[in-house]
N, C-alpha and C positions, 0 to 999 in steps of 0.2 A: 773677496775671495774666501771661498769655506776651505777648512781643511779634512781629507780624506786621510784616517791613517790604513798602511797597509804594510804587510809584512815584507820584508826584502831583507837585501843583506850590505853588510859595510864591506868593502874591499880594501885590499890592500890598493895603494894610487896609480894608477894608469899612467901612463907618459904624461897625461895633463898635469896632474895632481900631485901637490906636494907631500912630499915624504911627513910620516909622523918620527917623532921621536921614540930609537930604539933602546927595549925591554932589557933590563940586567940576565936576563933568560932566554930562552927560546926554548919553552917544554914541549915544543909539535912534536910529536913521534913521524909526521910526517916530512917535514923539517928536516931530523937526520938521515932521512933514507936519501937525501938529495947529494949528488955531488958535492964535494969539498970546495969546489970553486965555483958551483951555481950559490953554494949556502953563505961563501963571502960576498957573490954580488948582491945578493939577499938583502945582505948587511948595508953593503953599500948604499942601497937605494934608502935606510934607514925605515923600512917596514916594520912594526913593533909587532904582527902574527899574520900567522898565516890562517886565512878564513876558508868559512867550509867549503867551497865548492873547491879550493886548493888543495885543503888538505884530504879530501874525500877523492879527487882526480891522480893526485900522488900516489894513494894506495889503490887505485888503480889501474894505474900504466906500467909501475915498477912492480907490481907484486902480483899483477891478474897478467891473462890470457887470451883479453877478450875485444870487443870496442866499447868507445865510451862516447855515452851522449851527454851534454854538457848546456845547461839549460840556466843562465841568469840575465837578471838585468843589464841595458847597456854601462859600461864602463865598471863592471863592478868583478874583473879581474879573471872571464875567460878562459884570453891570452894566454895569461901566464899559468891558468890552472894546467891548460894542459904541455905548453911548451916546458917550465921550470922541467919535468919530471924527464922529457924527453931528449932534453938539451943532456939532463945530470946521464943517462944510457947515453949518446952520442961523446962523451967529450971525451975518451981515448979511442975511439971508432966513428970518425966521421971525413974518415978518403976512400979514394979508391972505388966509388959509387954515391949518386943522392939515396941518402939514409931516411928523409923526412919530406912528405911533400905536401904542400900548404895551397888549397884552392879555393879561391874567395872568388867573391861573383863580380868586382870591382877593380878597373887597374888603380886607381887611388886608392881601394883599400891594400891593394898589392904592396904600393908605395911607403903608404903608411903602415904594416906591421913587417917591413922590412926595414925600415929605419928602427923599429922598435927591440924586433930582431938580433938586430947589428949591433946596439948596443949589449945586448947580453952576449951573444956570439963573441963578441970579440975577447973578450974574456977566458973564452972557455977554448978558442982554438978551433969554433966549429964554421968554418965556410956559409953563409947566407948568399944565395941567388934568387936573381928574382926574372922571368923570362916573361914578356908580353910586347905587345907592339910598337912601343916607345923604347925599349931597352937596344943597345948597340949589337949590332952583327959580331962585332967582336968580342963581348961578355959573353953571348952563345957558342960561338964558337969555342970558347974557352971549355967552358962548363961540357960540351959535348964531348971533347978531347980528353979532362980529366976532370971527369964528373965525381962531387963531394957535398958533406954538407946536407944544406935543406934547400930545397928549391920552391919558390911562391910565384902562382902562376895561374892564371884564369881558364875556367872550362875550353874558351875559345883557343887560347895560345899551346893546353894541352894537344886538343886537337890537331892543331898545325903541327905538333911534333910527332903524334901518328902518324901522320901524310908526309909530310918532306924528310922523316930521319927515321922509319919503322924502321930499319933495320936495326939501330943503333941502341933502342928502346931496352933492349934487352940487357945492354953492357951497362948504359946510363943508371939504369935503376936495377942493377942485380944483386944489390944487399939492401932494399929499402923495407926499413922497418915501419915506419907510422904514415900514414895520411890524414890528412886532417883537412876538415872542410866547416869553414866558419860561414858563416849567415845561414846554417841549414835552410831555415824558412823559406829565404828566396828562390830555392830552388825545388822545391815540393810542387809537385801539378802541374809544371812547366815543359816545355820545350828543354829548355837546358837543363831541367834537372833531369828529364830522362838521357840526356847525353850525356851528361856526368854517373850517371848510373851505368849505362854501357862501355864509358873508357876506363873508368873505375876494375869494371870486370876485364876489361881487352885487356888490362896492363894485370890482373891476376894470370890470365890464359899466357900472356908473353912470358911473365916468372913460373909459370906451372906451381903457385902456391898462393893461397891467401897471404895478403898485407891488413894487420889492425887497420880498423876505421876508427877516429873520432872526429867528432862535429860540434858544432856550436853553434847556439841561438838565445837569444832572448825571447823571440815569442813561438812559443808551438804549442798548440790546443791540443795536441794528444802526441804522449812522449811514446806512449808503443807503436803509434802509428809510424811515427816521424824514426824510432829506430828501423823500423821495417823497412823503408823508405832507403837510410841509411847502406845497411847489404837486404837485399830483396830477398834473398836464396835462403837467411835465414839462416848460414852455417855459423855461424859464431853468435856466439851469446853477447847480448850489450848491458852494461852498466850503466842506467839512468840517475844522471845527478843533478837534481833539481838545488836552486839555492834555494836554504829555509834560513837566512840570517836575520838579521836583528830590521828593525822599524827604520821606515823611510817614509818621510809626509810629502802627502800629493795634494798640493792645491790646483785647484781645478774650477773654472769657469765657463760657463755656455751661455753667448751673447746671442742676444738675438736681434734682427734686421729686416727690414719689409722695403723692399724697392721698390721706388717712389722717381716721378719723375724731379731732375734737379732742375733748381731754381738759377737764375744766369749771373749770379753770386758765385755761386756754387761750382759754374763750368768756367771760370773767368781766372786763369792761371797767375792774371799778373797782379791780382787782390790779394792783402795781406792775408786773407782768412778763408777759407776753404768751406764755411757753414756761418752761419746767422744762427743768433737763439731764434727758437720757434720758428724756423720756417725751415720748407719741406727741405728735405736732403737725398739724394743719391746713397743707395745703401754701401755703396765702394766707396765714396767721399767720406762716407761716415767713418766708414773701418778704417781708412787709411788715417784719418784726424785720429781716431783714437790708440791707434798703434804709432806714430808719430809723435803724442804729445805723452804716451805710459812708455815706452819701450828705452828714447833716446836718451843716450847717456850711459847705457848698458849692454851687453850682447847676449843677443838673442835671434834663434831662428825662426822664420814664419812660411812655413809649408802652406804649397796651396797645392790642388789636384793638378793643375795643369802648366805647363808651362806658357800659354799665356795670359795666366792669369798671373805668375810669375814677373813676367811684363807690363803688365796693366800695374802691381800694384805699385814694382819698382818704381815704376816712373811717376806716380801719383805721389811717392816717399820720396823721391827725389827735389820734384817740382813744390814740394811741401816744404822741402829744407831750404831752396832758392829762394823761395816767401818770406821766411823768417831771414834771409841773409846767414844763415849757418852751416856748414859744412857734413856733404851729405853723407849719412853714416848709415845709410842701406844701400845694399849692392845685389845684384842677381846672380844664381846657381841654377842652372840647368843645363842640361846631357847637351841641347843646341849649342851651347855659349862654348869656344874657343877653350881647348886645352887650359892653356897660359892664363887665361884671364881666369876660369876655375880656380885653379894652384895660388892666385895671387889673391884671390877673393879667402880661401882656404887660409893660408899664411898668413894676413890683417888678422883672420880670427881669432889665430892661437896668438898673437901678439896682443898684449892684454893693453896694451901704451893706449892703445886709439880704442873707443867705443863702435860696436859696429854691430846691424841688424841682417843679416840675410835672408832675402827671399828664398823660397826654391821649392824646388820637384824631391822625389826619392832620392835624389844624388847625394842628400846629406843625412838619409833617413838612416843608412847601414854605418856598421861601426868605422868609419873614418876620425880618428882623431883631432878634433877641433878645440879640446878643450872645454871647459868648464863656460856656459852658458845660463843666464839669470833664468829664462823661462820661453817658452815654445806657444809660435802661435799658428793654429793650424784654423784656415779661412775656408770653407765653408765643409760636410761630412765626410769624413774621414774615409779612405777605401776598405779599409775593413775595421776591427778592432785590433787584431794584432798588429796592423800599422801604425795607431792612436798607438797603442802601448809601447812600441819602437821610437817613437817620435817623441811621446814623452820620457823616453829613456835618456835622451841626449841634456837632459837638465836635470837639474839635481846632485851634482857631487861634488865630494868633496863636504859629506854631512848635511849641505842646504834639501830645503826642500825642492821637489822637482814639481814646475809650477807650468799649466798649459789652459789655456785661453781659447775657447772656439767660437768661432764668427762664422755667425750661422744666416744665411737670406733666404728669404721666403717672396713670394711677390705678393703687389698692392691685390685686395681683395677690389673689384669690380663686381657689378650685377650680374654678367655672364659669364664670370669665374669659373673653370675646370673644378668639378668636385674634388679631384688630388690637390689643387691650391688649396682649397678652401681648409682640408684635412692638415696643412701644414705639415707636410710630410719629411721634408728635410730638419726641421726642429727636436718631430718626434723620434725619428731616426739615431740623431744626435743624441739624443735621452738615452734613449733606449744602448745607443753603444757605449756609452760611460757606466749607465748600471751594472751592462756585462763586465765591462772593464773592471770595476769594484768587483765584480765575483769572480775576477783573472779567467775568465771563461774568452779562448782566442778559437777563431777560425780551425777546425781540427784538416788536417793534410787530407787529402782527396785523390784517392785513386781510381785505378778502371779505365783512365782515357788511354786510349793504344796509341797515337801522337806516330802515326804513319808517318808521317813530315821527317819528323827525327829519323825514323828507320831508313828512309832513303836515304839522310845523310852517311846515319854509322854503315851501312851497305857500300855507299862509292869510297867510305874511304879505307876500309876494310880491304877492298880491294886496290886502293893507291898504297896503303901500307904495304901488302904484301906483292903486289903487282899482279895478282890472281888470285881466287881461292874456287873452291868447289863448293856449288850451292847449297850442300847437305854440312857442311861445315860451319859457314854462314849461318845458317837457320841455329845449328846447336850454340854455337858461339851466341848471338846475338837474341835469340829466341827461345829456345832449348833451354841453357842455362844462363842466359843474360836477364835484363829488363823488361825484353818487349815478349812475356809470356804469354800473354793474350794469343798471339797468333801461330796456331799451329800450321804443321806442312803443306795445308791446303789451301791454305791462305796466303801463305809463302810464296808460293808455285804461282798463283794471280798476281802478286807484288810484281814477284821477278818478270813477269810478262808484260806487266804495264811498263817498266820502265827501257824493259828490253823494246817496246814498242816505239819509244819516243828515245831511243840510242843509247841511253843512261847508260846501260852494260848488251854484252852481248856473249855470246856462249862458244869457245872452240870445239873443236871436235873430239878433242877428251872429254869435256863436259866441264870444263873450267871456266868459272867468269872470268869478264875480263869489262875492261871500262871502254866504253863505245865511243865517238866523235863527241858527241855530247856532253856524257860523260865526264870526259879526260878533260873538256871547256870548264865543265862546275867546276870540279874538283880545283884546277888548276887558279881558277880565279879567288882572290882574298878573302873575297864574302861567305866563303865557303863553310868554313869554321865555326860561325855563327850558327845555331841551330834554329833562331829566329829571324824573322824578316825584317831588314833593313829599308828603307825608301830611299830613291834617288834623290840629291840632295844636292843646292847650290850651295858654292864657297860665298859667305860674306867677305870683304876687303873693304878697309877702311882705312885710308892714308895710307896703304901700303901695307895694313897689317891683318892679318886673318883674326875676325872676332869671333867668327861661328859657321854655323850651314844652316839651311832652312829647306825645307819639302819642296821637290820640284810643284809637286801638285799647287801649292800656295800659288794662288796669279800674283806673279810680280811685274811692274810695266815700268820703265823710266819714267821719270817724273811723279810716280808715288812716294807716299812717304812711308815709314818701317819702325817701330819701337823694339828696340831690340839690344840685349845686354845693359839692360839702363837709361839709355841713352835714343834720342829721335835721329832720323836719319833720312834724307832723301836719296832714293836711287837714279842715280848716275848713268850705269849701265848694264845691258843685262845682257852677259856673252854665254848664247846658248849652245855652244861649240863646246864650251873649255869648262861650261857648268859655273860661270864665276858670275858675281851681282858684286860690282862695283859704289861705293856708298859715300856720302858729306855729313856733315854733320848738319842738322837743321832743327825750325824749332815744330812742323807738325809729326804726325806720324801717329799709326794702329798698330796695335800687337797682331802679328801673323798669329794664324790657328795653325795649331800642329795636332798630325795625328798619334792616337792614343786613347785609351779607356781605362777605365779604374776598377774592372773586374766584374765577378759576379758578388751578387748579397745572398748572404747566405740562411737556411731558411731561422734557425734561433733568431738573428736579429730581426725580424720579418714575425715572429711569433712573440718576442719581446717588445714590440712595438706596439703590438694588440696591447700588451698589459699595460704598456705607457699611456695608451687610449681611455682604459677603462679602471685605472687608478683615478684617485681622488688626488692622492697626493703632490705635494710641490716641489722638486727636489732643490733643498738648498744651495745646490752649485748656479740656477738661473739667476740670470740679471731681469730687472726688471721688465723688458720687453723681454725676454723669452719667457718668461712666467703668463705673458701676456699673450704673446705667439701661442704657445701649450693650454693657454684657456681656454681660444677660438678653436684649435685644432681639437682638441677636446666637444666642445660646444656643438660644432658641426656632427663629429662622429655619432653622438647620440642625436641628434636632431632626424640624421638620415638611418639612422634603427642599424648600424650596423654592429652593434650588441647581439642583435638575435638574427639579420640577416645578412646574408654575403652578395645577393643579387638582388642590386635595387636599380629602378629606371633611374634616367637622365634625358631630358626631351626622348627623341624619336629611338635611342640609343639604352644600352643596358651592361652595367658595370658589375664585375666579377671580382670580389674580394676574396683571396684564398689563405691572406697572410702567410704565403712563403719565399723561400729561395724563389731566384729567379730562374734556377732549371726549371723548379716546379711549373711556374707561369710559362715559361717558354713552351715545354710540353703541354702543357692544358690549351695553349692558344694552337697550337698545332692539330692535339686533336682535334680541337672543333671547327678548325678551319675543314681538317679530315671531311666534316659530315655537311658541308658547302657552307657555314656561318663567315662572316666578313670578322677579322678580330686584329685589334689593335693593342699590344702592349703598352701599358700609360703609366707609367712610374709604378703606384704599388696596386695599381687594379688592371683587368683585361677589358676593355671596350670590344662590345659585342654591336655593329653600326645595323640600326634597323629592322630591331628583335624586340619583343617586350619580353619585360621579366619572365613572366610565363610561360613563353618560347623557349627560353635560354633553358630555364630550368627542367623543360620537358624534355631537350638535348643533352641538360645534365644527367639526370636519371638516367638515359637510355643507355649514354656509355659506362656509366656506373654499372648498370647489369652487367654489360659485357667483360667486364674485367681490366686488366692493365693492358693497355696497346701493344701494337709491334712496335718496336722502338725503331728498326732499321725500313718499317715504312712509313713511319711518320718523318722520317731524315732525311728521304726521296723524294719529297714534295719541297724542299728547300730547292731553291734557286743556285743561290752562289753559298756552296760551301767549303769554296779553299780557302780560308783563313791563315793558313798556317803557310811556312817558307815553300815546302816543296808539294802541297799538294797536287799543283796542277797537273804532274807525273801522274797522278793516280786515276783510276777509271768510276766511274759511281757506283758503283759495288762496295769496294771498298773504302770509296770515300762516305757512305752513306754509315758504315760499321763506324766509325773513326768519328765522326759528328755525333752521331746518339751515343758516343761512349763518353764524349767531352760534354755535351750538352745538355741533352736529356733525362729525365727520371721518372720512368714509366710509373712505377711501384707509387711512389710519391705521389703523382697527379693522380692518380686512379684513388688511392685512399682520401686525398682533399675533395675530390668530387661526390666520395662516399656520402664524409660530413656534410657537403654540401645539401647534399640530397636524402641526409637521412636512412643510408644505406647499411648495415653493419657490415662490418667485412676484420678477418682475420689478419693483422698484419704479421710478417716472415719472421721467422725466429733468428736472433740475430747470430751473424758468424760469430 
């Protein structure tokens, strides 16, 4: 393991972390501005100072006028930067109305900085509620009757209080001073982040005043962007506070793996040994042996992209630990697996008695307090680098270094090998996002997409809120001066038509909407609130006890077998009535495929890549087979000229290197599909079937003259473009505006095809 140093900061201790020993002083000038009874619990927790992002967020919130964006590493004190200052305003004014409201994108992180919460609160006399779909009928009720305090609560469960209690909205929060929204990132370019953008503004429109914003993240590739993001309208000035503290070492490693058929050693569960020196091996056998025999004895998390790879590897680390006869100290996390067993997997961790490894998805990517972790193993490219940076945020404290291990596969090279094998592109990928990661260069926030989907929702429930409104009101509310400013009146007037066409709403004779048959069905139903799509989905039962759900679409049959939550299982029964899959325990069984993708790549990483090709260099962090991997990937790229060219044959077929994003490719494959070309998108090149180089190129030039396409007619040639929850309300007009705003980037293809072809061309000055 090499060490990376990089600049970060020391915090005061999170709920994991032990207290240091306190200072004969406390010279903070930011310190005394706090509450007399926040600056004893201060004391209490035995913190010897207050670091920058605290003391720089304190003269912020108590002394400014404005919002605050709040940017450090995981676990290195957020929280508390911005809560201490707003707890010390709150603590002889916190009845009588929620005064602070707290929306995180997770009910576990709900959970988790409400217990965190409470400890301070309790102190200070200030009420903590926490409102989501696990919380009691009767804590809501409470809280609705004599609303106080701070309230923490998810975009979804805000919504639900739109729709079932708009009336109330007004009295509940009629003194609320601060809003606060932790994991900004995750809600940048999203579905839900545009809907937390619009009930953000619905609940200023209900107070007839702006409320402060502050947010919080660990990773955001551009802090103007991401305040913008924050309030859109732009009417309040924000405070960007970046941590600049003191040195934190990242060690860091990039393995690398070539899948290989296994040998019957190898696949043979009830043999002491999992691999033979010198003979071939299973590249998952491999990984799992080597995270088994470095990890155990310590805790540690191992992220993989998907969740059933989640299950593949659990059960691989389980069946490893039966081998040796020792007590299995990896357990699975993901969103499929059962409430309960989540919370109890969670709990093991922060209990330091017992050693313990968990697999997992995103669930344990955002700030849920798990406690202090040896190092992070993240199994095969990461979804972006700002999730690599998130992920290794979760190790490291409490002074250690924060240590992450990637397990990277590539496939066996053959004779008639894909040129993208041969190029080892998952390896160089992985290069190339660690180098960015050393240059703290993350994914920047992405705007432009109009996310119609969303608009339908905030539209039906605008009108459950108020049980009508007037479509000119609507528009200014939600359009005008809300989020979805993209669409003007005339695009409005289409929307409202489409879904007046399929019952969504319908118009009285004053000219008041109102919600249709339809309609009044969505709205009414629980799914509703989500601004993204859910799948239908069976109940797992096992003895009696619910472990999880799984996608109806997954074929389930009785008498198959299931790997799932750790553990094999035969199915039993499968009651297609009641949605339930009845289960035993057994010893075969596969990882069900669940659906999900890991996003777009963005074009930097894609243009960093190029440089990882055409460097010489070796970076110290490879292990010896990824040094090896990056030779061949190397070796190959200059073999096939793609130094000097983008468009080289392949038998009958002809390959398009443009080194960017994947809008960029998607658009270049669209246009040329445009002008009758057959085009395959193939990892990082476009397959052109049954063109020579010369062809292609002749097709490239020609749209090169032409200019940057129409983006909403290259959108029109798409087949199926409802992705999103409610497009299918919508008519192809403006589902075709809504795809090339999410998808596309005319500008970008049009200049890659330039260079391609040799073209000059003026690129747009930037906004």
């Amino acid at each position: 393991m090499k060490g990376i140093r990089r600049q970060m900061m020391n915090s005061p201790p999170s709920s994991s972390d032990s207290g240091r020993p306190p200072g004969e002083e406390q010279a903070s000038s930011a310190f005394w501005q706090l509450h007399e009874k926040v600056r004893r619990w201060i004391w209490e927790q035995h913190w010897q100072e207050l670091h920058d992002i605290q003391e720089r967020a304190i003269h912020a919130v108590l002394e400014k006028d404005c919002d605050v964006l709040i940017s450090a590493a995981t676990a290195r004190g957020k929280t508390e930067a911005v809560f201490l200052p707003i707890c010390s305003n709150l603590v002889d004014d916190a009845v009588g109305s929620v005064r602070g409201l707290y929306i995180g994108p997770l009910k576990a992180l709900i959970n988790d900085q409400f217990e965190r919460l409470e400890r301070l609160c309790e102190h200070l006399d200030i009420p903590v509620h926490r409102w989501h779909g696990d919380v009691n009928a009767e804590c809501k009720k409470r809280l609705l009757t004599r609303p106080s305090g701070i309230l923490l609560i998810t975009p979804e469960s805000l919504e639900a209080l739109f729709v079932l209690h708009g009336q109330k909205l007004a009295a509940v929060f009629r003194d609320l001073k601060f809003i606060v929204v932790d994991e900004l990132h995750s809600f940048i370019g999203n579905e839900r982040g545009r809907q937390l953008q619009s009930l953000l503004h619905r609940l200023e429109i209900i107070l007839k005043r702006p409320v402060r914003r502050f947010a919080l993240s660990a990773t955001l590739g551009d802090m103007e962007r991401a305040a913008k993001f924050l309030r859109p309208d732009g009417s309040c000035q924000t405070e960007i506070i970046v941590s600049t503290d003191s040195d934190q070492e990242i060690k860091l490693q990039v393995r690398g793996y070539t899948q290989r058929k296994p040998d019957k050693l190898t696949l043979d569960p009830n043999t002491n040994d999992f691999e033979r020196e010198g003979a071939p091996i299973g590249d998952r056998y491999a990984i799992a042996e080597h995270l088994f025999k470095l990890l155990r004895g310590t805790d540690n998390l191992i992220f993989c992209n998907t969740r059933q790879d989640v299950e593949v590897y659990s059960d691989l680390l389980r069946r490893r630990c039966e081998s040796e006869r020792v007590p299995n100290e990896f357990l699975p996390h993901h969103g499929s697996i059962a409430r309960d067993i989540r919370e109890d997997v969670e709990s093991r961790l922060k209990d330091k008695g017992f050693p313990l490894s968990v697999v997992c998805t995103t669930t344990l990517e955002l700030g849920i307090d798990i406690g202090s972790v040896a190092s992070i193993a993240q199994i095969g490219v990461p979804f972006s680098v700002a999730s690599m940076r998130q992920r290794l945020g979760r190790s490291g404290r409490r002074g250690d270094p924060a240590v992450l291990r990637l397990y990277i596969e590539e496939s066996e090279l053959i004779p008639d090998s894909p040129i993208q094998d041969m190029l080892r592109p998952h390896l160089i990928q992985a290069v190339a996002m660690v180098r960015l990661l050393i240059e703290k260069w993350y994914e920047p926030p992405r705007f432009g997409a109009l996310h119609m989907s969303t608009l339908v929702q905030q539209v039906l429930s605008m009108l459950a809120q108020y049980g009508g409104a007037r479509a000119q009101d609507v528009w200014r509310c939600l359009c005008a001066t809300g989020p979805f400013r993209e669409v003007d009146q005339q695009m409005f007037g289409r929307f409202l038509r489409c879904l007046a066409a399929h019952k969504l709403l319908t118009q009285s004779s004053d000219g008041t909407l109102l919600l249709d048959v339809s309609g009044e069905r969505i709205v009414n139903h629980y799914s509703f609130y989500a601004a993204f799509s859910t799948s239908e989905e069976f109940r797992l039962m096992a003895e009696g006890k619910l472990i999880g759900s799984l996608p109806i679409a997954f074929p389930v049959a009785e008498g198959s077998f299931l790997i799932f939550a750790g553990r094999r299982w035969e199915v039993m029964l499968v009651d297609m009535e009641h949605k339930v899959i009845e289960l035993k325990a057994a010893l075969g069984g596969r990882a069900p495929n669940f659906v999900g993708s890991g996003g777009w790549v963005e074009d930097r990483v894609r243009e960093e890549m190029f440089k990882v090709y055409t460097s010489t260099d070796f970076p110290s962090f490879l292990d010896y087979n990824a040094r090896a991997l990056l030779n061949e990937g190397r070796k190959h790229f200059f073999d096939l000229n793609l130094p000097k060219y983008s468009v080289i044959g392949h038998g009958s077929d002809t390959l398009i290197f443009v080194w960017k994003g994947d809008r960029i490719l998607n658009t270049l494959a669209l246009m040329l599909r445009s002008v009758g070309l057959q085009v395959a998108r193939d990892g990082l090149a476009l397959t052109v079937s049954r063109k020579t180089p010369e062809e292609v190129n002749h097709e490239l030039k020609s749209l090169a003259e032409k200019g940057p396409a129409d983006a909403i007619s290259l959108a029109a040639a798409i087949k199926n473009k409802a992705t999103e929850k409610h497009d299918r309300w919508l008519d192809d007009d403006i589902m075709n505006e809504d795809y090339a705003s999410r998808n596309l980037d005319c500008q970008g293809a049009w200049e890659a095809i330039c260079r391609i072809s040799g073209i000059p061309f003026d690129p747009p000055n930037p906004v």
